[in-house]
MIDRENLUM-355456 format. One record per residue (C-alpha): residue in three letters; x, y negated, z. Coordinates in steps of 0.5 Angstrom, whole numbers, padded with zeros to 4 digits, always signed. Example, Ala and Ser with C-alpha at 12.3 -4.5 7.8 and 13.67 -1.06 7.14 Angstrom:
Ala+0025+0009+0016 Ser+0027+0002+0014 
END
This chain:
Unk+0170-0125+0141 Unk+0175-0126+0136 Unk+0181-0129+0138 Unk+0182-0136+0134 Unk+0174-0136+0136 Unk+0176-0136+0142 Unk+0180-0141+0142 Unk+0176-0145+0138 Unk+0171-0146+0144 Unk+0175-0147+0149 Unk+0178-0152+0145 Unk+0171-0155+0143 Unk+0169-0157+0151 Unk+0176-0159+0153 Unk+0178-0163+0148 Unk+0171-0166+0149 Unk+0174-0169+0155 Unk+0181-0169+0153 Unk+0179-0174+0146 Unk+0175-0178+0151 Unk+0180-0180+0156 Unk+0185-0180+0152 Unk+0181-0186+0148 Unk+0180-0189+0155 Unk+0188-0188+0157 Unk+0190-0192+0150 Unk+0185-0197+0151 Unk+0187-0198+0157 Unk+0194-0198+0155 Unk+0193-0204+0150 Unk+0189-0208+0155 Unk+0195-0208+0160 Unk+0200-0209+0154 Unk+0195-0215+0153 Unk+0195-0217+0160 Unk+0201-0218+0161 Unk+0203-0225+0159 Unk+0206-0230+0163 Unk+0199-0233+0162 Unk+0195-0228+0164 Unk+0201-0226+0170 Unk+0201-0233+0172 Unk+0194-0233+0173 Unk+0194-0227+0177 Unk+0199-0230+0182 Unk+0196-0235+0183 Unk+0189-0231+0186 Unk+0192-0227+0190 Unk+0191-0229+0197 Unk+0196-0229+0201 Unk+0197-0224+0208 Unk+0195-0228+0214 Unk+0195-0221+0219 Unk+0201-0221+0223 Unk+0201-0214+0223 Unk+0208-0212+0220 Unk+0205-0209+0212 Unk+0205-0203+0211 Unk+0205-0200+0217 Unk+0197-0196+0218 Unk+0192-0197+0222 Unk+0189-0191+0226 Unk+0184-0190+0221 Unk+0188-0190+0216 Unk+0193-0186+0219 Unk+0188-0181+0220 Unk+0186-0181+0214 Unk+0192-0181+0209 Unk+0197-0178+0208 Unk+0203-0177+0203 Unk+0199-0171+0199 Unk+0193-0174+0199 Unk+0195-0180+0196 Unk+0199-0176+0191 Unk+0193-0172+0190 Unk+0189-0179+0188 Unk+0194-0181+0183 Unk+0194-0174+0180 Unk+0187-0174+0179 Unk+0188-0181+0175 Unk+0192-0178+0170 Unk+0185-0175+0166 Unk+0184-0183+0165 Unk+0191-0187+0165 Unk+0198-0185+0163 Unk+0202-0184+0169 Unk+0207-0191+0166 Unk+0200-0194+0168 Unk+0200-0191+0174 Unk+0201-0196+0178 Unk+0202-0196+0187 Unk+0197-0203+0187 Unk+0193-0197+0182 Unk+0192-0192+0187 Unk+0191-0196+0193 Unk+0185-0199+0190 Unk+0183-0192+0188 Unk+0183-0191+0194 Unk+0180-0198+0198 Unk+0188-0199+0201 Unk+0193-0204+0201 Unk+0199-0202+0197 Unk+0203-0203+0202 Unk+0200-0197+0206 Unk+0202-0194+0200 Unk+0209-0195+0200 Unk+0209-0193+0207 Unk+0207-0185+0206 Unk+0212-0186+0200 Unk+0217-0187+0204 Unk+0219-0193+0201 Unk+0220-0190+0195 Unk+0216-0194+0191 Unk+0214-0192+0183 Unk+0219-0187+0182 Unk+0217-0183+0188 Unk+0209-0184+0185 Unk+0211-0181+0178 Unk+0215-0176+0181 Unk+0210-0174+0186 Unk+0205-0174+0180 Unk+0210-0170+0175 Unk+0211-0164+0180 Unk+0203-0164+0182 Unk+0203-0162+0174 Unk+0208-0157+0175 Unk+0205-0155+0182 Unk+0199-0153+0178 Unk+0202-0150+0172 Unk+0206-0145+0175 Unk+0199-0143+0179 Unk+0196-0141+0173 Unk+0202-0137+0170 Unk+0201-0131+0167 Unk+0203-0124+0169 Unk+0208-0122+0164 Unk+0207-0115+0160 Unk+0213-0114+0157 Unk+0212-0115+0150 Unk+0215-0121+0148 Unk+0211-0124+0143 Unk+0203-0123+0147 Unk+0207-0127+0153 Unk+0209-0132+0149 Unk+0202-0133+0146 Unk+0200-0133+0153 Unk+0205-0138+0156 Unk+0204-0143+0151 Unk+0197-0143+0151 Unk+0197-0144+0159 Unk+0203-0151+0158 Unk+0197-0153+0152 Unk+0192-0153+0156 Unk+0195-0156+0162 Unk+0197-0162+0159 Unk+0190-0162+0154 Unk+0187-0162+0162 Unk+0191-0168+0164 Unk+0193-0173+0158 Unk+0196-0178+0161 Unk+0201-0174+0163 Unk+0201-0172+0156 Unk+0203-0177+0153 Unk+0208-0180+0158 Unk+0212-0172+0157 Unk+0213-0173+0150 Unk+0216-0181+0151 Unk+0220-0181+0157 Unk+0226-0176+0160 Unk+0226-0178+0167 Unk+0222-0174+0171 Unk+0219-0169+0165 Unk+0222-0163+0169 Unk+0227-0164+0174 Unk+0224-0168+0181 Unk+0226-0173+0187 Unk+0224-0167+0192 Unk+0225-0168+0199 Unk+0230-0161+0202 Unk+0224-0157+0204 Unk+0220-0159+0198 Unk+0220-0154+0192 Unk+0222-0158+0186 Unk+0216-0153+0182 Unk+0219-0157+0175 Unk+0225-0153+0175 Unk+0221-0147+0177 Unk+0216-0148+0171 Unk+0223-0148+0167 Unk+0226-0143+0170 Unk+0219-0137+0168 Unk+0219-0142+0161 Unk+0226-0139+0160 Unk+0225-0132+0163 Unk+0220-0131+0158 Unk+0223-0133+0153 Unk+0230-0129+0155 Unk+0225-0123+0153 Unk+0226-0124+0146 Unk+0233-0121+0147 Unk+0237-0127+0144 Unk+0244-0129+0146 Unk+0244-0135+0151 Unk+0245-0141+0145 Unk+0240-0137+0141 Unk+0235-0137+0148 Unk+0236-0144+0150 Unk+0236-0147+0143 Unk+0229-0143+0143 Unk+0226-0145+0149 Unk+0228-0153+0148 Unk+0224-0151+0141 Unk+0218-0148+0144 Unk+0216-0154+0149 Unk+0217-0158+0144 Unk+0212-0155+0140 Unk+0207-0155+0146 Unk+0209-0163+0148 Unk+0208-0165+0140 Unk+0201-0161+0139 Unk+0198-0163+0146 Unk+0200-0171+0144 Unk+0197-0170+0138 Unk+0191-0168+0140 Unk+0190-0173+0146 Unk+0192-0178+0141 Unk+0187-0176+0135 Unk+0193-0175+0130 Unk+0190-0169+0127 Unk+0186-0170+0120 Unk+0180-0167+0122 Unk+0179-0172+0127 Unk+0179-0178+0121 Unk+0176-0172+0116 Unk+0170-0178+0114 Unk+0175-0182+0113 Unk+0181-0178+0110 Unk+0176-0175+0105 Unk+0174-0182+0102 Unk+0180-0184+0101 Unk+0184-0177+0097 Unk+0177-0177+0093 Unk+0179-0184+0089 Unk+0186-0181+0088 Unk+0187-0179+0080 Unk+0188-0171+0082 Unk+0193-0172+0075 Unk+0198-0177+0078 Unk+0197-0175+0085 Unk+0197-0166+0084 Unk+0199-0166+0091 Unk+0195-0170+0094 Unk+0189-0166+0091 Unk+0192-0160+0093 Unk+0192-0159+0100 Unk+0186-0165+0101 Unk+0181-0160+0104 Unk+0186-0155+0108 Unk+0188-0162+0111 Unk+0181-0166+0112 Unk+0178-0160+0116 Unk+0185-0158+0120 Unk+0182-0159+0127 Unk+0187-0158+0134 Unk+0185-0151+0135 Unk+0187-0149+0128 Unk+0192-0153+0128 Unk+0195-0150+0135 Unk+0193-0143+0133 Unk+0196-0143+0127 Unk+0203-0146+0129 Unk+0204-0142+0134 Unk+0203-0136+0130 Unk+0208-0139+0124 Unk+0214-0141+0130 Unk+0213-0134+0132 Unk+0214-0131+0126 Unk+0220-0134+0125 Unk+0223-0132+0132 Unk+0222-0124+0129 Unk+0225-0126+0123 Unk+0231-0128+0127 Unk+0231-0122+0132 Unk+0230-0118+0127 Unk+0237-0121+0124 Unk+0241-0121+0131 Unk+0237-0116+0134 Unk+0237-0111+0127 Unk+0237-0104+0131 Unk+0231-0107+0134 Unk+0224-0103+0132 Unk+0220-0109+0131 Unk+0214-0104+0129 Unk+0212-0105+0136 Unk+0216-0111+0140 Unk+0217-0116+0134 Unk+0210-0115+0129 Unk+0203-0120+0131 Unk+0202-0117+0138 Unk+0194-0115+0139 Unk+0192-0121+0141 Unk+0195-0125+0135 Unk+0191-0118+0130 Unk+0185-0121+0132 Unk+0185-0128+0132 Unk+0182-0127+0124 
END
């Protein structure tokens, strides 16, 4: 199958899914920004019912301690990111997913509360990720087609984590990790640039691209979740050039196909394709003994994406 063909199949079932939790997650978002007025927090205190155990809280029961621990709770707060945006996930969430108390989720924080819950979550994310790495090949371009593909995906799969990574620093790469826990944000950045290095760049020129490139990657999967591309409001968007006088609005007239039908396949693809063509040109310039015949031309997979 060709390979933009390809592409537009998978993207057909995922973003599917994609499309659908991510209206749940921003309806969800506004429903919580709404919630939270002095009214309506007034409100919730005063039902909450107040703890008549004398059990010290937190501290589990053998039941729950039998069947809880630190990585299942963090693996139940994962899984909520396909549906809720990681600032949304709260402990008084999770702990309802999971039909506990949040002091218990505390417990198997270690006290660590909603940071240790958002990093948790963001370095399951990343676990994930460098599972699904792809081997490298040694050409420079087919990689990384691969490895951009691979970080889309991944957040395609997860829009919560999505939309949290293209608006907040804290914990989009580096992790609060205990001394044997492997921070896996770090080791996504560590191949990241590793597979960039393969282009040949000095250090700026290679840092400068890396920072690039997960941009271009956080920027496409955010719109896609979001519902920002023109295809997906085509019915709309075609209305509304289709009034324009095309001679007072030339440009407008110009593009209004190629922009009402650009869907989130193409769009990637196509991108992609665009950022990477322009890293050859670049090679070639710092790189100008360099045969781009063969390490800087389209790679096969890009031949055959027509």
């Amino acid at each position: 199958m060709p390979r933009r063909a390809a592409l537009r199949t998978w993207h057909q079932d995922l973003l599917a899914r994609s499309f659908t939790n991510g209206r749940l997650l921003l309806d969800a978002m506004s429903k919580s920004k709404k919630s939270n007025t002095p009214a309506s927090t007034a409100t919730k205190k005063a039902a909450t019912p107040r703890r008549t155990s004398g059990r010290s809280p937190g501290r589990p029961t053998g039941t729950a301690a039998s069947a809880l621990n630190r990585e299942a709770v963090l693996a139940v707060a994962f899984s909520l990111t396909k549906t809720v945006s990681v600032t949304e996930l709260s402990i008084v969430r999770v702990a309802r997913e999971l039909g506990v108390t949040p002091a218990l989720i505390h417990y198997y924080l270690a006290g660590g509360g909603r940071d240790m819950l958002t990093s948790g979550v963001m370095n399951a994310f990343y676990r994930e990720v460098v599972e699904q790495w792809p081997q490298t090949t040694g050409e420079w371009r087919h990689d990384l087609e691969v490895m951009l593909e691979t970080i889309y995906r991944a957040y395609l799969r997860y829009p919560g984590i999505s939309i949290y990574a293209a608006s907040h620093n804290r914990y989009q790469l580096v992790q609060d990790v205990d001394g044997g826990e492997i921070d896996y944000g770090l080791l996504v950045l560590e191949k990241f640039v590793g597979t960039v290095r393969q282009i040949g760049l000095d250090p700026g020129r290679t840092g400068s691209l890396a920072h690039q490139l997960m941009m271009f990657v956080q920027s496409y999967s955010y719109s896609t979740v979001a519902r920002r591309w023109p295809g997906q409001h085509a019915a709309f968007l075609r209305a509304k050039l289709s009034e324009l006088d095309a001679t007072k609005h030339p440009n407008c007239h110009f593009i209004q196909e190629s922009l009402v039908t650009l869907n989130a396949a193409e769009a990637f693809a196509s991108g992609m394709q665009l950022f990477l063509d322009g890293v050859a040109q670049e090679r070639m310039r710092c790189l100008p003994d360099t045969s781009e015949g063969k390490k800087g031309a389209p790679s096969k997979r890009s031949r055959s994406a027509g």
